[in-house]
Structure formats: structure tokens, C-alpha cells
N, C-alpha and C positions, 0 to 999 in steps of 0.2 A: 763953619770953618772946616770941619771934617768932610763933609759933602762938597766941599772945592778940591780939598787934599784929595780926596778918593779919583775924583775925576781927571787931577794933573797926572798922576799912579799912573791910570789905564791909559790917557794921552800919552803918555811915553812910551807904556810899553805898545803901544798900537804903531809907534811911530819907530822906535827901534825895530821891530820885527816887521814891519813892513818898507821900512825907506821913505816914506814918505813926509822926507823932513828939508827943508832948502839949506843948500851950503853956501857958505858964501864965495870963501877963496876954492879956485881952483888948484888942483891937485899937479905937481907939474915930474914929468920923467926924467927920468935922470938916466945917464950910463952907469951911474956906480949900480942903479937898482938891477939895470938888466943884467950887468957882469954878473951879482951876486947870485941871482936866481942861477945862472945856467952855470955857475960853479957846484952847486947843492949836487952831493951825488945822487946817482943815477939810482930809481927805485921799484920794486915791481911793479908792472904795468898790466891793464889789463889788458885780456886777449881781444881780438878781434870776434867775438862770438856772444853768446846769448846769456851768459854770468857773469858775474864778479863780487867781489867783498869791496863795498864802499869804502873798506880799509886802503884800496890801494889806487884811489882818490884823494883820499886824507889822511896822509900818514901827519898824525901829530906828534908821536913820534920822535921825530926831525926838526920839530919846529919850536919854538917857545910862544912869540909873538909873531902874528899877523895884520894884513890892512885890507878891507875890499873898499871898492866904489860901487855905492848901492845907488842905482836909476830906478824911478817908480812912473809908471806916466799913468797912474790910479786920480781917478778922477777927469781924465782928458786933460791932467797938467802934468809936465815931468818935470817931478821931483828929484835931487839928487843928495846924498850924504856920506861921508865916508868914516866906516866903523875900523874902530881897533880891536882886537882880540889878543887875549891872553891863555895859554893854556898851560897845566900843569896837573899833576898824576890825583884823583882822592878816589873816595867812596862815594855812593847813593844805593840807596836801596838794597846793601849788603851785598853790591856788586864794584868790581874794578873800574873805575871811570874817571875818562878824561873831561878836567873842568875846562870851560872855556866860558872866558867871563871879556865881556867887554862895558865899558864908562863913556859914557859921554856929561858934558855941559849942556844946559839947559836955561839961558835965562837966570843965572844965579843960582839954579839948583844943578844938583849930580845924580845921575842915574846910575846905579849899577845891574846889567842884567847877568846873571849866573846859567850855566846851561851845564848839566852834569849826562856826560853820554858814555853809553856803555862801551867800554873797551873792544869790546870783540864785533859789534854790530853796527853804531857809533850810532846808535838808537837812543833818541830822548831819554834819559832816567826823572828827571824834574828837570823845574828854573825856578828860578826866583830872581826878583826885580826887589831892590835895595832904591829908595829914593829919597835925598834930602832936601826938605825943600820947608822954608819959613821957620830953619832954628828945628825942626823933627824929621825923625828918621823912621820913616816908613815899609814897611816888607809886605812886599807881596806875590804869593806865588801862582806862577802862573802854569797855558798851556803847551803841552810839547808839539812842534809842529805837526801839520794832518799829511805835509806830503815832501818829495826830498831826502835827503841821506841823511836826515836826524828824524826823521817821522817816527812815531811810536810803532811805528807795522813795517821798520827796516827789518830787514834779514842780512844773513852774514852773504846769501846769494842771492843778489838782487836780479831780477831778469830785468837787461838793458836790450839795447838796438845799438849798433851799431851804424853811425849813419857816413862818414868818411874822415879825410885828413882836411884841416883847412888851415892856412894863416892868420893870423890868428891876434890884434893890437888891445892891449890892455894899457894902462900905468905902466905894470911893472915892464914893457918891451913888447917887441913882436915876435912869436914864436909861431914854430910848426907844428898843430895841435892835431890829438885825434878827437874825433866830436865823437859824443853817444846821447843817449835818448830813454830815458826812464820815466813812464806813468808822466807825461807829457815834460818833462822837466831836464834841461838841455845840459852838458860838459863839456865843456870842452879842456883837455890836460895834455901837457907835454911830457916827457922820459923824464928831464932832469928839474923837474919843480913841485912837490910836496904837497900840494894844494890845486886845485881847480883854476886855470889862468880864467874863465870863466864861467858864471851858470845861471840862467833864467827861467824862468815861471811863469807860468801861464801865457804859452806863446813865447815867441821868440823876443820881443819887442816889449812886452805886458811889466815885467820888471827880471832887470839882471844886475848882479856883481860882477865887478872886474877886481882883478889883483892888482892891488897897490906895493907890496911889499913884504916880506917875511923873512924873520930871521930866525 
């Protein structure tokens, strides 16, 4: 029984942190969602040049709750899923950090995954995966991503690429985005939206999230 539970554990979090999980209901756009986003005021941006703080990509900040659409096409099938995020002020590691924690459902069980990131960097600190699943409640922690704006080897100036402006259709609306280029890993952000309207890995196509919503 333990050696099944162990194995649902890392099923999930393999599946949460990579996307590779099928949705059923489609996700559908709304005007209230685009009004809201391009109401959020306007935040620093970064420059057109060869720095920046991953801070002013993700101002959490601004935000409480968020939503992506996560596409996986891992394994020569795509996958698709959409994650909720929660975020709010603690500690780890005797440092200031933003928790961001997201739930999903599972077949009867509940997954909680926890991600504590350093304030100033927005650098991995831990996670930990919370799972219940047949009457017990499971903990297990896991690793910080290897690449990305939460990678354990962010820095507060991360050297990006600037690649240009593009249009840019998510969930949340279509906006006029600036796209950048870090350690092969894609952005595209607009002036007045707090969050990444997009961003992909490994490849443009390989797996990306879109914005769903945030409030």
C-alpha cells in the first residue's frame, strides 16, 4: 500500500510541474477577464537591454490569485491543464518569501503543491507537495526548478535577450507584448499586467503557459 501511495505522490508532482495532465472542459474568454487585466496599473517594465530583476515580470506584489494554461506536447501528445495559484507573504529558509501554493483534484484525491520563493530573486527557497489520497495525508518535498524565474541559480539580474514586440492571444485577451529570451526560455509581458501573459520551455512549441486570469 505504501509503495502505491509513494508512487501516486511523484505521479502528481511530475504531472503538476510538468503539465502533463488532460483537461477536460475548455477554458473560455471573457471581456470582464480582459477589462480587468488592463485596468491593473501600470508596473515597471523592463528595459530593452541585456538585464533585468525577474521581479518586474512578477510582481506578486499586485496580485493575490492567479490562473495559467499549461500545454505539454511531452511525449508527442499535447497535453493540456489549467493551474490555480495562490500567493501570500512567509518565510523559508530564514529568508522573506513569497508562498505560492496551488491545488488541484485528482481522481478523489487533492494535491497541494507549495513553492516558497525568495523575495528579492523569486529564487526557489523549497516546495513541498501535500497529498491526500485513500483516508492519509502525505508530505513530500520536493525539487526547485533547474531552469526559469524560480530556478535555484536565479539572480536578482538575470541576463535576457531581447527579441521584439509581438501581439500577442492568451485566455486572459490579446495584448501588445514585449517578448524576451533567457537561458532558451521565452516572455512574453505587457506595461499593465503583473504576470507573464506568456512563457515557454524548451522551444517555443515544447511546453508553454498562457494567462487565464488574476486578481
Amino acid at each position: 500500500m505504501k509503495k502505491i501511495i509513494s508512487l501516486m505522490v511523484l505521479l502528481v508532482v511530475l504531472m503538476l510541474l510538468t503539465g502533463c495532465v488532460q483537461q477536460a472542459p475548455d477554458q473560455q474568454q471573457t471581456q470582464q477577464q480582459t477589462q480587468a487585466s488592463q485596468e491593473t496599473p501600470t508596473r515597471t517594465q523592463p528595459e530593452e537591454s541585456s538585464k533585468f530583476s525577474f521581479n518586474m515580470l512578477y510582481n506578486y506584489g499586485l496580485i493575490k490569485e492567479y490562473e495559467y494554461k499549461i500545454t505539454s506536447s511531452a511525449g508527442g501528445q499535447q497535453n493540456t491543464i489549467n493551474m490555480k495559484y495562490k500567493i501570500s507573504s512567509d518565510t523559508a529558509n530564514g529568508k522573506a518569501a513569497w508562498l505560492q501554493q496551488s491545488d488541484m483534484d485528482l481522481q478523489g484525491s487533492t494535491a497541494t503543491v507549495k513553492m516558497w520563493l525568495d523575495k528579492n530573486s523569486l529564487a526557489c527557497l523549497k516546495t513541498l507537495t501535500v497529498v491526500n489520497v485513500a483516508g492519509q495525508t502525505i508530505q513530500q518535498e520536493g525539487q526547485c526548478p533547474t531552469e526559469g524565474a524560480n530556478s535555484d541559480s536565479t539572480t536578482a539580474d538575470a541576463v535576457v535577450n531581447y527579441v521584439g514586440k509581438e501581439s500577442v492571444t492568451v485566455p486572459a485577451g490579446t495584448f501588445s507584448a514585449k517578448k524576451y529570451e533567457s537561458d532558451g526560455v521565452y516572455y512574453w509581458i505587457a506595461d499593465n499586467v503583473p504576470l507573464p501573459l506568456k512563457v515557454s520551455y524548451g522551444g517555443e512549441e515544447s511546453m508553454f503557459m498562457e494567462l487565464v486570469s488574476y486578481k
